[in-house]
C-alpha positions, 0 to 999 in steps of 0.5 A, a space after each residue: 527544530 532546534 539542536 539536540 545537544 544528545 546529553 548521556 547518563 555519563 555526562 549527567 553523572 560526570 558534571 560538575 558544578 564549580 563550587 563556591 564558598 555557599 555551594 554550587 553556582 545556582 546559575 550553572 546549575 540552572 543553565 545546566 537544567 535549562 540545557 536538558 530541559 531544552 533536550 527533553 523538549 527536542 526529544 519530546 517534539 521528535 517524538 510526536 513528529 515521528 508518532 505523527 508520521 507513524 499514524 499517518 503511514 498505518 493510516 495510509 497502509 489500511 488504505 492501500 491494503 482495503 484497495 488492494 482487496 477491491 482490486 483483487 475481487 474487481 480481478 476476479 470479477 473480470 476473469 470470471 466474466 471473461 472465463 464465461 465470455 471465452 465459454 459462449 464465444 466457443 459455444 458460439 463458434 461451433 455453432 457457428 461451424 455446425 450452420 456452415 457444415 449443414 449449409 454445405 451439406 444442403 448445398 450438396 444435396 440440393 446440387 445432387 437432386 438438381 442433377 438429378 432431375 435433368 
């Protein structure tokens, strides 16, 4: 990239061409505005490059964004799944601890009228 010589409106208002007999020196007038045009063409490149960059980071942001809104639904996905699993697994267990109490209970009973009969 080439240099950037940063020209200000006080060096543009402030320079002087050294005159000659016929006027200014067309030479350094013509070195002056190759020198600003070289500048504006730096700006220009700088500008594109960062304009560039700028499409490329809002491009990539969406991106983020719309995958950050996949992974928040497959989250709530998950909990919901996981929320019903909890519910069943509780259903599941007391039942499982109901068979086991009548289990017992049959047991008892059964070792009751076995007594019983002898």
């Amino acid at each position: 990239m080439k240099k950037i010589k940063n020209f200000t409106i006080e060096d543009l208002q402030t320079y002087e061409f050294p005159i000659e007999l016929q006027g200014y020196k067309m030479e350094d007038v013509n070195v002056l505005l190759d020198e600003i045009q070289q500048d504006y063409i730096a700006f220009q490149s700088e500008i594109d490059e960062l304009a560039q960059d700028l499409s490329q980071t809002q491009a990539e942001l969406k991106r983020t964004k719309e995958e950050n809104v996949n992974l928040k639904e497959q989250n709530k996905d998950f909990l919901t799944t996981h929320n019903k699993q909890i519910k069943e697994n509780l259903s599941n267990s007391d039942i499982y601890a109901r068979i086991s109490n009548l289990e017992s209970a049959m047991n008892k009973i059964l070792n009751h009228l076995e007594n019983n009969k002898k």
